[in-house]
N, C-alpha and C positions, 0 to 999 in steps of 0.2 A: 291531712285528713285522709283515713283510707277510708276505698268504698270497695262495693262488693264488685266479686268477677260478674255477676249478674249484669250489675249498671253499668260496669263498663262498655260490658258486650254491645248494651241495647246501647248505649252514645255511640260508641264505634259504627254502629248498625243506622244510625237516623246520619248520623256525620260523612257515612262513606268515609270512613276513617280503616285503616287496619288495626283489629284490637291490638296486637303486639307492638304495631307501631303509636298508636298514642298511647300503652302502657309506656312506653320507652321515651316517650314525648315527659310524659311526667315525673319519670325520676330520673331524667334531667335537667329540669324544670323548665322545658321549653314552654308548656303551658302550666296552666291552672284550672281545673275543675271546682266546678262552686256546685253547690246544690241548692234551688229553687224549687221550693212549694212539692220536696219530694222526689225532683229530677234535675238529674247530673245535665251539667250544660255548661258553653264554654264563653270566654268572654267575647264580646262582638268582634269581627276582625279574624279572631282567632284562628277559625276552621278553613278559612280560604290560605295563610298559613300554612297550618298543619296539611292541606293537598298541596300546597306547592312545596313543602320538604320531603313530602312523602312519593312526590311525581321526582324532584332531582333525584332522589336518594335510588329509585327504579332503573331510571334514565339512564344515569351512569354508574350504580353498583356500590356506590359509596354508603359509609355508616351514619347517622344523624349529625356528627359530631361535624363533620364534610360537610352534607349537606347544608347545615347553618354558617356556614364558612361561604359558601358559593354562595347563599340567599344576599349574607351581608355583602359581599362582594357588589355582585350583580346590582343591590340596592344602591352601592356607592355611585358605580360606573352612572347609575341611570342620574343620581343627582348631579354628577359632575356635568354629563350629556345638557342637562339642564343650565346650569351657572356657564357651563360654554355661551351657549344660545342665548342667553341674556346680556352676555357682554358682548357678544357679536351686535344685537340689533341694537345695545347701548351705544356703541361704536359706529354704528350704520348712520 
């Protein structure tokens, strides 16, 4: 579904999002824009997201495609962290 550069702008603008960076979020479908009751808005979850690719991607200079690469990573690392710490005090 296209929308106008107008909605964008204003979602980019309530989200603290950068327009060109959640244009670029979208056509490569890292997220999805829905439209409710006349305003663009994103699914729940979503926008904390979309600042935490758009803060790596600042951070270290990297293009989107990277940044979701470090996000998945980084999510890995944390559940392994996790299934450690469980077999430890399973073992304790």
């Amino acid at each position: 579904m296209a929308h106008s550069e107008d909605a964008l702008r204003q979602l980019s603008r309530r989200l603290d999002i950068e327009a060109l960076f959640l244009k670029e979020c979208m056509q490569a479908a890292v997220v999805e824009i829905q439209e409710i009751d006349g305003t663009l808005d994103l699914a729940e979850g979503t926008t904390l997201r979309l600042r935490r690719l758009q803060r790596i991607c600042h951070t270290f200079n990297v293009d989107l495609h990277v940044a979701l690469l470090l996000a998945q990573l980084s999510q890995r690392a944390a559940d392994l962290e996790r299934e450690v710490e469980a077999l430890r005090r399973a073992n304790s």
